[in-house]
C-alpha positions as CSV (number, residue, x, y, z in Angstrom):
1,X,-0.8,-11.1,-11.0
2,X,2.9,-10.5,-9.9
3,X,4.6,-7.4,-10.7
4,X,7.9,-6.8,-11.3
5,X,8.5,-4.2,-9.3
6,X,12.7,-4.9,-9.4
7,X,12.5,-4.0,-13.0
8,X,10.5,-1.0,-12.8
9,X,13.1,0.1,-10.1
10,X,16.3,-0.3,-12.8
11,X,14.5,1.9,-15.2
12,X,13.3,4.4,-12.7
13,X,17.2,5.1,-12.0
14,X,17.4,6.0,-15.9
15,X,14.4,8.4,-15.9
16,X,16.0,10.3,-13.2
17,X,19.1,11.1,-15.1
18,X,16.6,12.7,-18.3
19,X,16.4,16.2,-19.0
20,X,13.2,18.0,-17.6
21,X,11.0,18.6,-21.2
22,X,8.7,21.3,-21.5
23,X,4.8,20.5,-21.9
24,X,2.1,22.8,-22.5
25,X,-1.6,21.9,-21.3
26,X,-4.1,19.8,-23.4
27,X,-0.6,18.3,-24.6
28,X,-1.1,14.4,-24.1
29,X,2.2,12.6,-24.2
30,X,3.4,9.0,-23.5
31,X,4.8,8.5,-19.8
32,X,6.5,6.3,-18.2
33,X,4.1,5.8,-14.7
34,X,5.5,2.9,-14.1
35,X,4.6,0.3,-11.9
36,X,2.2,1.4,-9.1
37,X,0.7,0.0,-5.8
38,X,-2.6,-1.9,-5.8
39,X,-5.7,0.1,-7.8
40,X,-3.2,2.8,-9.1
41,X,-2.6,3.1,-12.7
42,X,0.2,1.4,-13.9
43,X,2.1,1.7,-17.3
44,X,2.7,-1.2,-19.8
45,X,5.1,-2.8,-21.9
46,X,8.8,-2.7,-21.0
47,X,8.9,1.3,-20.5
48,X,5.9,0.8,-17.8
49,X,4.1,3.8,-19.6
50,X,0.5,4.6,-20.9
51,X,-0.8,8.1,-22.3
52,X,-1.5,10.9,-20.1
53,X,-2.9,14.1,-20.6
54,X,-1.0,17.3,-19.3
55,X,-4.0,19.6,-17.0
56,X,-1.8,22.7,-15.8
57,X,2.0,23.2,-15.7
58,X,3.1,23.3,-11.8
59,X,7.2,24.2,-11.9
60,X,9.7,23.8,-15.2
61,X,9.6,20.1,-14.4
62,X,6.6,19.7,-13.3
63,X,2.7,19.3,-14.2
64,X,-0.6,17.8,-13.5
65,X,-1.6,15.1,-15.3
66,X,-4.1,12.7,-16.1
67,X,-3.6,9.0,-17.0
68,X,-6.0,7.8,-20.1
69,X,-7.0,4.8,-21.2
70,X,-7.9,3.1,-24.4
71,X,-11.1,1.6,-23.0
72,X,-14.2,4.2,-23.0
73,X,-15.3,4.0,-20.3
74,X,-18.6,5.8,-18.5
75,X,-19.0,7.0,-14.8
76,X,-18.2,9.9,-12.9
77,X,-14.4,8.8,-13.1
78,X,-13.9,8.6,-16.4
79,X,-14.2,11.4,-19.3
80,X,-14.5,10.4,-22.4
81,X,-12.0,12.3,-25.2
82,X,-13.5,11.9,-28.5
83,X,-10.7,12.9,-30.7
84,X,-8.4,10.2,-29.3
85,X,-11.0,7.4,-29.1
86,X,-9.9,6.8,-24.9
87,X,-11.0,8.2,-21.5
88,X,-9.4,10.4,-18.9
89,X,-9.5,8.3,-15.8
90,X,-10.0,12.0,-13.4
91,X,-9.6,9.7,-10.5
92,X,-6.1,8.7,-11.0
93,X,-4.8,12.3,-11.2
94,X,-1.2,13.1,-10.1
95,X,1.5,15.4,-9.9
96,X,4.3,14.3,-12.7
97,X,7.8,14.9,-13.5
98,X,8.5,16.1,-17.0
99,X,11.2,13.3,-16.9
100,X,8.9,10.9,-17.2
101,X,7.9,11.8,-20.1
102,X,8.8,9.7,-23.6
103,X,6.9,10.9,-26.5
104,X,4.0,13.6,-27.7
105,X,1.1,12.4,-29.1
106,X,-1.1,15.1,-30.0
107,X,-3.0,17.7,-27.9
108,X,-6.8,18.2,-27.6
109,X,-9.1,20.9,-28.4
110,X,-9.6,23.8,-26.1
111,X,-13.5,22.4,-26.0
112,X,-12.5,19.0,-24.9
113,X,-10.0,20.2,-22.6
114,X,-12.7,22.2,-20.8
115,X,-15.3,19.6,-20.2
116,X,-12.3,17.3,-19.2
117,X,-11.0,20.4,-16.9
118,X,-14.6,21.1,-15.7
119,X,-15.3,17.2,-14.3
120,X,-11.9,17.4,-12.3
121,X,-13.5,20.5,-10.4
122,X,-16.9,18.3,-10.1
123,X,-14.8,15.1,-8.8
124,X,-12.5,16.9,-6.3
């Protein structure tokens, strides 16, 4: 599949420019990934972005982050969220800037969050 990376690059430039936004763990927000390298996670649809779920707060415009995806999936990759009917993918996990960010979805339960929180200690 070609990617095109030329148009990722154009919107890039306008994410820079954004305001940081704050974020709060367990928040899970729409983000703008974009368009990534070979087995990385990339974002869809003309904002390049898919859901990802906020771990710990680093800086002001920073945080740790998790990419999820519709699919449930099953391994020791991939966490399922129940309330949101997708899966953390704990492999793809990444530093993000707050930039990035487009929209809030929702935020998970304190339960959820742990188990999620608990298999990123398991995988790393």
């Amino acid at each position: 599949m070609e990617k095109n990376f030329d148009e990722w690059n154009i919107l890039k430039k306008k994410i820079n420019t954004r305001n940081p936004i704050y974020v709060s763990e367990r928040d899970i927000w729409f983000c703008s990934v974009g368009l990534n390298v070979g087995s990385e996670q990339s974002g869809k649809h003309e904002l390049f972005e898919r859901p990802v779920l906020v771990i710990k707060k680093v800086t002001v415009n920073t945080f740790i982050g998790v990419p999820l995806t519709s699919n449930k999936k099953k391994g020791s990759w991939y966490v399922e969220i129940g309330s949101t009917d997708s899966s953390a993918i704990i492999s793809q996990v990444k530093l993000f800037d707050t930039r990035r960010l487009t929209r809030k979805i929702k935020f998970i339960s304190a339960e959820e969050f742990e188990i999620i929180k608990e298999a990123l200690k398991n995988y790393i």
